[in-house]
N, C-alpha and C positions, 0 to 999 in steps of 0.2 A: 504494500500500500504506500502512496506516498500523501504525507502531511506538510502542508503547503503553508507560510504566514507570509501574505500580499500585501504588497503597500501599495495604493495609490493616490490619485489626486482626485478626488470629489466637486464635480461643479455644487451638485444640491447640499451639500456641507462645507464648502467652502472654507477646503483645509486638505490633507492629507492624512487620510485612514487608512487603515489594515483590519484585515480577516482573516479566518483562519478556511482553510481548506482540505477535505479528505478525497479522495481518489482510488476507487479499488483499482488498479494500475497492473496488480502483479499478485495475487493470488495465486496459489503454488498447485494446487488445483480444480480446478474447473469442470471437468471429465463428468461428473452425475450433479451438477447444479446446471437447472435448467435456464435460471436468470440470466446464464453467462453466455445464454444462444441467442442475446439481443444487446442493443446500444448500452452505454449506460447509464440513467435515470440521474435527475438530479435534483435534490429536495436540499430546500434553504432553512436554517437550522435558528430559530431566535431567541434568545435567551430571557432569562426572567429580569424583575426589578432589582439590579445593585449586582444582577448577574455580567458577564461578560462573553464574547462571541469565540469560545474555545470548545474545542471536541472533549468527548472525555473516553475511557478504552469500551466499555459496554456499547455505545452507540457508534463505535468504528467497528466491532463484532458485527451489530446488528448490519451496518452500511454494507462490510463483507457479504456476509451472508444473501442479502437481495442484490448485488450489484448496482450499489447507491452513491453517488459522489454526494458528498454533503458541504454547504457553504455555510460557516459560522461567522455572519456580520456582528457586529458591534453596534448595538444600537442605544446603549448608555440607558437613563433611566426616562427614555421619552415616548414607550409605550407605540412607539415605530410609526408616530404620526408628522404630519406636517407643521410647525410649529409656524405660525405668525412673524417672530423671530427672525432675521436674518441668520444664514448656518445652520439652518433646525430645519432642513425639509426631510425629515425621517423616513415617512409614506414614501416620496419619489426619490428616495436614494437607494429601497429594499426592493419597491417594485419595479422599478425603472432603470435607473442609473448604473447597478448593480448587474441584475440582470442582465444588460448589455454588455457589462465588461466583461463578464464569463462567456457571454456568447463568443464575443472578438477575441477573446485572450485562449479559450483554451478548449471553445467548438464544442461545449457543452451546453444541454436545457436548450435547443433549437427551437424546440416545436410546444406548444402547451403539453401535449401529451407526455412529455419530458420530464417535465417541470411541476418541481411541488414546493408545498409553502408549510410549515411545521412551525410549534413552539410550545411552550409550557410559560406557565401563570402571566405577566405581563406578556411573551412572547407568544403565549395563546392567543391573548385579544390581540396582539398585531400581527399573527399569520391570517385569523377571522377576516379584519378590517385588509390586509394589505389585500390578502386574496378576490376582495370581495370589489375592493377598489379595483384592480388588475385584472379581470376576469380573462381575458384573454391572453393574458400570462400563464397564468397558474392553474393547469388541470384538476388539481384538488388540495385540499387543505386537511391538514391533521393538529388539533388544539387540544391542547392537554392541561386541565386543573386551570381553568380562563381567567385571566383576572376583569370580569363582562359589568363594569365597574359602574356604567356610566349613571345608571338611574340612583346608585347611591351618591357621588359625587356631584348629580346637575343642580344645579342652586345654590353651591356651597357658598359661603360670606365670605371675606376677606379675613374674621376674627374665628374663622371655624380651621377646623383639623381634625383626622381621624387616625386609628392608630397607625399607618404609615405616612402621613403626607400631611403638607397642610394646602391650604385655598391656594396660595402663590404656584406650589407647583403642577397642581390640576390645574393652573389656569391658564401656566407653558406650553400645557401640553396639547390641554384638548379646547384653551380657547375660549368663547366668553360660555360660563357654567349656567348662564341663565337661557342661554339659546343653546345649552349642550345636546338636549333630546331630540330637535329640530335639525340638527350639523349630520355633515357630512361623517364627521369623528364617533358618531352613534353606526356603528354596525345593521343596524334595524334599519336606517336611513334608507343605507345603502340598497339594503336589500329590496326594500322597495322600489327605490330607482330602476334598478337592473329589471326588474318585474315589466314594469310600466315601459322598460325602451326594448323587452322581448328580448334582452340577452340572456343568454346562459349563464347561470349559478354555479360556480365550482361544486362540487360534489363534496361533503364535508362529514369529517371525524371528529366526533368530542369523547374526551373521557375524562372524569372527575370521581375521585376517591367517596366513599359517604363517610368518609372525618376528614374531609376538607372544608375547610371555611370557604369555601368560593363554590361549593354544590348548588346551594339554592341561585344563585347566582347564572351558573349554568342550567340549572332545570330550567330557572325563565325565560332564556337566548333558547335552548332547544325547544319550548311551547312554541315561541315566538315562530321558530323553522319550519316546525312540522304545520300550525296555526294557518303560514304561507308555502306549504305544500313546495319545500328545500327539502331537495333528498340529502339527508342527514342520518346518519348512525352515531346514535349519544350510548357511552357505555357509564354505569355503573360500578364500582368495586370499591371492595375494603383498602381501604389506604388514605392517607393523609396528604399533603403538600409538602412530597419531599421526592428525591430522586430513586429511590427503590421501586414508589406509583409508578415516575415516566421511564426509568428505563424497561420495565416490563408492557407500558403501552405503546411508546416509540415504537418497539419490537412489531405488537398487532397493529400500530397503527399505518405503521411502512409495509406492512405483509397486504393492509387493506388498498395503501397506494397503487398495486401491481394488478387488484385483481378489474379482472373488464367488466 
């Protein structure tokens, strides 16, 4: 396998970033794995809140195993959205900008079919949002343990806080909190857009622990899916909001990426 850290230059960040990159390149054998009788797939990897855009050995196993090239961007604690902000276009550096330079650089993710969009807790809600933004990028989306935040956060005051954040940075992120449920930055938005202009909806995976704080959270995004007739598979199971949950879901969730 080769594990790849990219530096480049960012027009939508307006700066110079890196990423981390895995490549099943060299698998010693291939002989009875049938993944390895086609291209290879490539799903973009997004980290949670205070997380950062690095692989870890369980989900370079699992990338092996499906013949998965995996792209771990760096998207700091901005919930992968487009910030107001000068330097803060998040959304079009993951779904766009990004994108592109794997395509140019290294002939990977060509075609939607190709191409996936994955994350756990913050980087659940921005594979959800970036996917859903991108539809003709991203053939399907895998979100794990979501952080689907917005209905708790819209309205927030400037003298409120909750236990990770206070008003200032929900308000970097997703923008004025009084029009939050009505934006673009609401997922639900979106998906009615998409609805209403006859595009195609990525095909979507959720999974969420039931001693996760972010369950009820997720049951309401997947009513909201199934509500608008989003072909979605939401799973259930014992586990909390921690890495033991996502590297046993990644595993089903990339086995679900493959199947037709």
């Amino acid at each position: 396998m080769a594990v790849l850290d990219v530096s480049f230059y960012s027009q939508s960040l307006v700066r110079p970033v890196s990423f981390q990159m895995y490549i099943p390149n060299d698998i010693r054998s291939q002989e009875e794995n049938q993944h390895y009788n086609r291209k290879c797939k490539t799903v973009f990897v997004l980290h949670g809140y205070s997380g950062w855009g690095r692989g870890w050995d369980q989900i370079f196993q699992i990338a092996e195993k499906y013949n998965l090239a995996l792209v771990f961007p760096n998207g700091e604690n901005s919930f992968y959205l487009d910030s107001q902000a000068t330097a803060g276009k998040y959304g079009t550096f993951i779904g766009s900008e990004l994108v592109d330079y794997i395509r140019k650089t290294f002939g990977l993710c060509m075609t939607k079919e190709d191409t996936f969009i994955s994350g756990l807790s913050m980087g659940g809600f921005g594979a959800l949002h970036t996917g859903l933004a991108y539809p003709d990028t991203f053939g399907k989306i895998v979100a794990l343990s979501s952080a689907l935040i917005v209905h708790q956060i819209a309205g927030m005051k400037p003298n409120q806080e909750n236990e990770v954040a206070n008003y200032y940075y929900y308000r970097n992120c997703f923008g004025d909190l009084d029009q939050l449920l009505m934006s673009d930055n609401n997922p639900e938005v979106l998906v009615k857009k998409l609805q209403h202009e006859g595009i195609k909806i990525p095909d979507i995976y959720m999974a969420c622990g039931t001693e996760d704080f972010l369950l009820e959270n997720n049951r309401q995004f997947y009513k909201f899916l199934t509500d608008h007739n989003v072909k979605v598979k939401c799973i259930e199971s014992n586990g909390e909001h921690n890495m033991e949950f996502w590297n046993e879901y990644f595993e089903k969730g990339f086995a679900w990426l493959l199947e037709e």
